[in-house]
C-alpha positions, -999 to +999 in steps of 0.1 A: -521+049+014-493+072+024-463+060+004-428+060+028-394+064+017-370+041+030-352+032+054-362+066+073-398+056+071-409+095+062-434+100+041-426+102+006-431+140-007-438+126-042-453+104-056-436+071-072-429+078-110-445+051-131-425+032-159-424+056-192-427+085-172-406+108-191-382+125-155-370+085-149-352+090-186-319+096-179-323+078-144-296+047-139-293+022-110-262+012-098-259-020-093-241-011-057-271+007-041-286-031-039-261-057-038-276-080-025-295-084-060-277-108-090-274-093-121-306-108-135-323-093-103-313-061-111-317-059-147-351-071-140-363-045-111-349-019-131-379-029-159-403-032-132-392-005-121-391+019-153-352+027-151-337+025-184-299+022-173-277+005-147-245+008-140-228-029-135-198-042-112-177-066-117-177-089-086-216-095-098-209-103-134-179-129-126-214-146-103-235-146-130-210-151-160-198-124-184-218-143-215-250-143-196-250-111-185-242-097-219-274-116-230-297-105-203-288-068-208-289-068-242-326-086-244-339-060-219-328-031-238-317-013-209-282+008-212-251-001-196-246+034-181-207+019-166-187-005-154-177-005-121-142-012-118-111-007-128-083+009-113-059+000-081-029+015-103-009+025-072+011-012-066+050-016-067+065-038-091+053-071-076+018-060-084+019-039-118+018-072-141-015-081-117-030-052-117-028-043-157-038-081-165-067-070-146-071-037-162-075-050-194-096-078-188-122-055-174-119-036-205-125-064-225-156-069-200-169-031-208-169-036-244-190-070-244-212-052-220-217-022-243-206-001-211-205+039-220-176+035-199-152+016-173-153+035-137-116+038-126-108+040-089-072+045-091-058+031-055-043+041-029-005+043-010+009+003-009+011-010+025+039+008+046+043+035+017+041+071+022+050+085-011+019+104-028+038+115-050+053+087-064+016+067-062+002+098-082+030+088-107+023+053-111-019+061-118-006+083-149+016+062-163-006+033-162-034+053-170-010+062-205-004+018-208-040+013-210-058+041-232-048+030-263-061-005-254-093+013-243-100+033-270-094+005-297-121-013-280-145+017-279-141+019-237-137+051-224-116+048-191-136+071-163-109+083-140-131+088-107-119+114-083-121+104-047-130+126-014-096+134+004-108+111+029-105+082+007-067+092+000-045+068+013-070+035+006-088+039-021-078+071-042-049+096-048-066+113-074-082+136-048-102+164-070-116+172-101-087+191-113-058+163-106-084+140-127-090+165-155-054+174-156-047+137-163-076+131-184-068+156-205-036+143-219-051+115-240-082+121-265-114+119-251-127+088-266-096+069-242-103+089-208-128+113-189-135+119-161-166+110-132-186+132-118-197+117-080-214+146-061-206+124-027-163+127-037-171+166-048-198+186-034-171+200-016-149+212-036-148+256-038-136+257-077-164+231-089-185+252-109-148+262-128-141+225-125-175+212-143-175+235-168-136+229-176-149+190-183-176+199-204-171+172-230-150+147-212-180+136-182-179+103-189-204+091-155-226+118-135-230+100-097-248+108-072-260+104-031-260+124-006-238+132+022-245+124+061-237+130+086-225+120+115-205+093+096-208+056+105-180+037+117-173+026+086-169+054+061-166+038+032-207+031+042-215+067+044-236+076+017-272+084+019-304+087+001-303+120-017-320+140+005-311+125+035-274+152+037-263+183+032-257+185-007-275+209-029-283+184-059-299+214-076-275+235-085-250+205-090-270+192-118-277+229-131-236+228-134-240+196-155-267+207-175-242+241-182-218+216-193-235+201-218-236+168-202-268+154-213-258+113-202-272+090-176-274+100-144-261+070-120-273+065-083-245+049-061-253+044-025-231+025-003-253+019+033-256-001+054-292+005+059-303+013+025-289-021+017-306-037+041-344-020+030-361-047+002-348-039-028-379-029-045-390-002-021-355+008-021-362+016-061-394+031-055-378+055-029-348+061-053-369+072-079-395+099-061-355+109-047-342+114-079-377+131-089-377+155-061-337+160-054-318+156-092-338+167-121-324+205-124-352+231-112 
């Protein structure tokens, strides 16, 4: 029988890698792409599923409890590729003593995870501001409060750098460069830098860009991007495959760079999520097969 990706339905182009087949080895779920899963859930289709990594969020571990979820990951032997997130550094005074209480906490909650690193979205303007500038400000010298704390607890903070289009809500750190030329100011063990092919793909300097950060990738993320958009945007990433990115020659730029780590798969849609999680894996991993793995 014909196997079919979903949710397009289309027939598959590959067939579905078994677990121990050596192309799923660098292969990590994030948790994200199928919410609806706990964290037990998705530790255990990962197994089933032969993908050695995931990449965890927060929201889920509070439901299932820090302790248990440091148990249930440690006993499956899968790695803890990051945790999603820290970040939301943008607030005015009222909400700094919030938001670095936070900060560290989820710190604390990488290192009991053994998380390679915590995934930083950094915010975006406070309600009725428009002063970038001063928001950019705020996101380095928080970024400078809490890499010492980081680093003494062997987490790496992963500044993420958002699509333009994600500006004013979600990210002010806008490219590759701005997050490189923030990163770069503490040692690498404190901060890096993620690499999401959705937030990038864009970008005309990226293959200057990746190579620059050879060294200080701390998360290689990938989907796709669609078009036309949904009505929600933030919902606007697809199966790779399903866009207009050239995963080829984006992970031929990693590989160039030397980064050699897990390779995340973050999809946030609406009807991915809504596709049972298992065929959802089994598409994700003839995807990765056919779309990631450098030619």
């Amino acid at each position: 029988m014909t196997e079919l990706d979903v949710p397009s339905g289309v027939p598959a182009k590959v067939a579905t890698p078994l677990p121990g087949d050596p192309r799923l080895a660098r292969l990590s779920l994030n948790q994200r792409t199928i919410p609806r899963w706990s964290v037990g859930e998705a530790v255990e289709g990962c197994l089933a599923a032969g993908i050695p990594a995931i990449g965890l969020w927060r929201e889920q571990i509070a439901e299932f409890g820090l302790d248990r979820a440091c148990k249930k990951v440690r006993a499956s032997g899968l790695r803890v590729s990051s945790l999603c997130r820290g970040g939301f550094l943008t607030g005015l005074e009222g909400d700094y003593t919030r938001a670095m209480a936070d900060n560290m906490q989820a710190i604390d909650e990488a290192a009991a995870l053994g998380a390679r690193c915590l995934v930083m979205v950094v915010g975006g303007l406070p309600e009725g501001s428009r002063d970038l500038p001063g928001a950019r400000r705020r996101v380095e010298d928080r970024i400078a409060e809490l890499a010492v704390y980081a680093g003494q607890n062997g987490v790496q903070l992963a500044v993420e750098p958002m699509h333009p289009l994600f500006c004013a809500d979600r990210g002010v750190v806008s490219t590759l460069r701005q997050a490189l030329e923030l990163a770069e100011r503490f040692p690498v063990e404190q901060v890096g830098v993620v690499v999401d092919t959705f937030h990038l793909w864009w970008d005309p300097d990226l293959t200057e860009l990746v190579g620059r950060a050879a060294g200080r990738i701390a998360s290689y993320q990938v989907c796709d991007w669609i078009t036309p958009f949904p009505a929600d945007a933030l919902l606007s990433r697809g199966m790779m495959g399903d866009g207009h990115i050239d995963f080829h020659s984006f992970s031929s730029l990693m590989q160039e760079a030397g980064y050699a780590g897990d390779i995340e798969v973050e999809i946030f849609n609406a009807e991915v999520w809504a596709a049972e999680p298992s065929s959802t894996l089994a598409t994700l991993a003839r995807r990765y097969v056919e779309n990631i793995l450098p030619s």
